[in-house]
N, C-alpha and C positions, 0 to 999 in steps of 0.2 A: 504494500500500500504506500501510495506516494502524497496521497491529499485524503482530507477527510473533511466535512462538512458534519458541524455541529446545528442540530434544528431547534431551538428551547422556546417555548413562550415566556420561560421565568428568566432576568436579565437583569441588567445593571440598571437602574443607580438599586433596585433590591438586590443585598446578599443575602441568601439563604444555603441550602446544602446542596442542591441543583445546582444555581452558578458555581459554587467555589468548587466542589465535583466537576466541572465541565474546565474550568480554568488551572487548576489544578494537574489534571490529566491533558489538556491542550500544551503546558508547557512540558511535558514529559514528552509528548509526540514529537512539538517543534525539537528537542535536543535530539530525538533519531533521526533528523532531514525531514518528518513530513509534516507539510502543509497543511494548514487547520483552518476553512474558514466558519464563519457562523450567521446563521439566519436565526435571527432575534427580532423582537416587536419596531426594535431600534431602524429608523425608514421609514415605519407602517403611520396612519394614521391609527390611534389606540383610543381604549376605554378601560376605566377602572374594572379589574374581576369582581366580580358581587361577591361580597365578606371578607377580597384581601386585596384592597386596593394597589395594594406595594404591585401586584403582578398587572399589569398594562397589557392588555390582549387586543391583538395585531386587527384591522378592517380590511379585509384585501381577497383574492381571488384564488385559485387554483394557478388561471394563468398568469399573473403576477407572483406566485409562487415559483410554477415550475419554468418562467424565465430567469428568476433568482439562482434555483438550484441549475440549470443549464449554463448561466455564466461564470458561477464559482468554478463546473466545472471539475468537480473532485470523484477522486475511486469509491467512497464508500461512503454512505449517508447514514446517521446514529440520530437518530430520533428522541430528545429528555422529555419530554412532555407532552401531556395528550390534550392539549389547546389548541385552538385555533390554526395555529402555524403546525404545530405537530400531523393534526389530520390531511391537511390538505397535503402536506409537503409527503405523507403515507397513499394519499392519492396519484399523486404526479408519479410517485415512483412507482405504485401497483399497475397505473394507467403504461410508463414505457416500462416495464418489465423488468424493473433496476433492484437490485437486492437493498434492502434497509435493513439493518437494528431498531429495537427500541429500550428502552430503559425503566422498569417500572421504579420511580422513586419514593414515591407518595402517596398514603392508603386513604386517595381520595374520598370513598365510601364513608370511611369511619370518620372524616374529618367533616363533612356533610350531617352523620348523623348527633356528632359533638353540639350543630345548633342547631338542627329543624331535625323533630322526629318524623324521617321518611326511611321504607326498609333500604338496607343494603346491596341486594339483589340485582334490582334491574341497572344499579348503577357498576356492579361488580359484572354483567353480561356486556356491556357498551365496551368496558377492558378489553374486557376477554377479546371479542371481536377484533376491538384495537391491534392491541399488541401481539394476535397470532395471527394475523395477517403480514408480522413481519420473518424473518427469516432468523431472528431469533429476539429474544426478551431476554435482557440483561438485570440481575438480582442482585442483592449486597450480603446477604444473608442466607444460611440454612433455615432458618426459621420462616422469612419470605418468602422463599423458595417453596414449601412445604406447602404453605397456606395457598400459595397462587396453584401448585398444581392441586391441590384437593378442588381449587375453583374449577379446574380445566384448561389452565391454564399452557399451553403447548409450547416447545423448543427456550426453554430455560438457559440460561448459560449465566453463572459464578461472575459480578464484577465485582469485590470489594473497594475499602473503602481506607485512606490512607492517612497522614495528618505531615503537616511541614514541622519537621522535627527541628529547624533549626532557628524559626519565629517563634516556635510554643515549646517552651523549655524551661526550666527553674530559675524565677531570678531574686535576688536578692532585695529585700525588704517591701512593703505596700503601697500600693498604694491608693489603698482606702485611707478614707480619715482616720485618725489616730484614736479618737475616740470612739469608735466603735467596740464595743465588748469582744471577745474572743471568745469561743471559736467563732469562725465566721463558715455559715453555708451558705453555698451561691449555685442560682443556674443564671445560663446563660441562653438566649436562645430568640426566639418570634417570641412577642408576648402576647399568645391568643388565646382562645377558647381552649382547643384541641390541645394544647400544650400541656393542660393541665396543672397549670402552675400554682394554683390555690389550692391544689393539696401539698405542697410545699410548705406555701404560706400559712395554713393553718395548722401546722407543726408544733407541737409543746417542743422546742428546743433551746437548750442555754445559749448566750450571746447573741449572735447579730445573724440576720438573715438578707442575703443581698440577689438583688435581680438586675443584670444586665443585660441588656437590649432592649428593642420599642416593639412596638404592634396595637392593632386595635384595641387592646386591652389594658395597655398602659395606664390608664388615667382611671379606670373603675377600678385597678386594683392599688396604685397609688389610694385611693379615695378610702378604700376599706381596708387598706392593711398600714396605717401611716408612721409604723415603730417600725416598718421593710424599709431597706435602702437603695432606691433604685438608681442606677448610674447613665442608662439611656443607650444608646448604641454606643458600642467599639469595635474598634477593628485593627487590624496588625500586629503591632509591637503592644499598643497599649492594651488592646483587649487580651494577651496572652499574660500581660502586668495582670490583668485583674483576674486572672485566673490563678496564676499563683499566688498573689494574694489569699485566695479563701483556704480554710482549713478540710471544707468535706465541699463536692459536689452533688446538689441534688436533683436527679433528674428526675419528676415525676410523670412525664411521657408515657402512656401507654398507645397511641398510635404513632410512632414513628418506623420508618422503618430501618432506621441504620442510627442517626443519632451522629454526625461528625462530632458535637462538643462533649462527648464520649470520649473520644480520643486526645480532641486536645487538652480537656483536663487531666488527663493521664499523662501529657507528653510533658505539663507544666508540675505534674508532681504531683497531683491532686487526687484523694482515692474521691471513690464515686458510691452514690448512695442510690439506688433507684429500685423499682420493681422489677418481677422478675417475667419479661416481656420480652418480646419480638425489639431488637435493637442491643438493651444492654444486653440479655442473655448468651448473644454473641459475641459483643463484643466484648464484654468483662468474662463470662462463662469461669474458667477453672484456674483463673489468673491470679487470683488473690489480690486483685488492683482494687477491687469494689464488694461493697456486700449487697446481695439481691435479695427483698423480703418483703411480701404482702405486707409488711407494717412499716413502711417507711419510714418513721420515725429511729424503731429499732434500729435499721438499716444507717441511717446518719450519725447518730451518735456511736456505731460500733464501723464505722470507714474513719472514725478521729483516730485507730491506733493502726491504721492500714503504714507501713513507714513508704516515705514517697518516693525512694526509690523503687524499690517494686511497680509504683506509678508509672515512673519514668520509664524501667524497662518494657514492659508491656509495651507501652505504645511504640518504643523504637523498633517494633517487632511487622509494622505497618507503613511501609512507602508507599507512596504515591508511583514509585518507578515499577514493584511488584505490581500493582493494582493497573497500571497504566499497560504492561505485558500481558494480564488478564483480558484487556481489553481487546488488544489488539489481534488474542490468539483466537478471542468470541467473533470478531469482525470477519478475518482470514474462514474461519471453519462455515458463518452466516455464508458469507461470498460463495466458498464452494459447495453447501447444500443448495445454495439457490442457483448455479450453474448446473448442478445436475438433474435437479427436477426439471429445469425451464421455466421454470417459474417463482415467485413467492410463494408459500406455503396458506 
């Protein structure tokens, strides 16, 4: 493979785990010679998504699509999202007979059901559809992995998921306020519904309790939780400061399906407190980095004697270069099951 065309609806100026996943692995391509370009909302004229406005979903056409993908011009088209530009650009390619990836990242269903009660089902068949029309569906997880095939879900293939070990790493002293109590628990993350972030915050826990990052939900839980300390977004150097800053991380997440700030708490030192679910069960599993337990609580105050290296080593266990070969060997194998059917699957 010489070029490869990344297709996302989710994009910059939002970072979430989709971009920093697509960016992440695009500079691991570019150091093997190949060519990366991306179809993002970025061009389009766009509209806020309903319930997350950060994602700006692209107005445009099939054939303003597949003029797009014909001038990039690349061997292999990977698919991150099932939005607007995702489907069509899954049309243009099923329409000339071009092999795609796609990437399930997001257990959209469950995220839907977190604010309007409507069943999971017909939204879990629309998927289906979706992504086995591609030539393959790319996972982060055994655990994903497991649930998508009991959906029916067809041609699976292993990406993991990686952390930049040399921006999130241990550093010396905080910088939180100094008057903050000790320990300090923190997630970091989208601050939404689905995140589940109020079962954190409703935690009997000694010291301080911190939340980093924004989302629609910033300001109702400011409002009800106002002894939490919220720091608002970061990013780079400083947001891996404020990770090693805290003493336990809590992730109380039960729909995600991978969890990057999993990792980077791990790479900055930090054990991990969360349930035992699709995400950390993977990614903490038998590592001694975290403790997983239906009582979350218990869980947080017993990651305070986790010692941090342990943390650190775990996550050094995770490149972005390993995860970036995964990808490429899922692409390679997509390519030649779809050359010898003749078709997409």
């Amino acid at each position: 493979m010489k070029s490869l065309l990344f297709v996302s609806d989710a994009w910059h100026p939002q970072v979430n785990g989709v971009v920093r996943t697509l960016e992440y692995t695009a500079r691991e391509l570019e150091n093997r010679g190949i060519r990366v370009e991306y179809l993002t909302p970025n061009g389009f004229t766009t509209i806020p998504c309903p319930t997350y406005p950060e994602i700006r979903l692209a107005l445009t056409t099939r054939g303003r699509v597949g003029q797009r993908i014909k001038d990039f011009d690349c061997d292999h088209i990977h698919i991150a999202t099932e939005g607007p530009l995702g489907l069509l650009a899954a049309k243009v390619a099923r329409k000339e007979k071009r092999s795609f990836t796609t990437s399930y990242h997001t257990r959209f269903p469950e995220y839907v059901a977190a604010r309007v009660p409507l069943p999971k089902t017909p939204f879990y068949a629309w998927f289906r559809r979706f992504h086995n029309s591609a030539s393959g569906c790319m996972v982060a997880t055994d655990e994903l992995e497991t649930s998508l095939r009991d959906r029916k879900f067809q041609n699976l293939m292993r990406w993991s998921r990686g952390v930049d070990t040399d921006i999130f790493k241990p550093y010396e002293g905080s910088v939180l306020p100094a008057d903050l109590p000790r320990p300090i628990f923190m997630n970091v993350g989208r601050v939404s519904v689905e995140k589940n972030i109020s079962a954190f915050l409703d935690l009997d826990l000694p010291g301080s309790k911190v939340v980093v990052g924004d989302g629609p939900q910033l300001e109702t839980l400011k409002r009800d939780y106002p002894d939490v300390h919220f720091t608002g977004s970061k990013t780079g150097e400083d947001l891996a400061r404020h990770y090693a800053s805290a003493d336990a991380f809590v992730f109380p997440s039960r729909t995600d399906t991978f969890g990057l700030v999993l990792l980077e708490a791990l790479a900055c030192g930090v054990p991990v407190a969360a349930y035992p679910v699709m995400g950390p069960v993977d990614v903490i599993g038998d590592s001694g980095a975290g403790i997983l337990s239906d009582d979350l609580r218990e869980a947080a105050l017993a990651a305070l004697d986790i010692p941090r290296d342990v943390c650190r080593a775990t996550a050094l266990n995770q490149s972005w270069a390993v995860c970036t070969e995964q990808f490429l060997q899922n692409a390679a194998t997509a390519d030649a099951a779809h050359r010898q059917n003749g078709s997409v699957v």
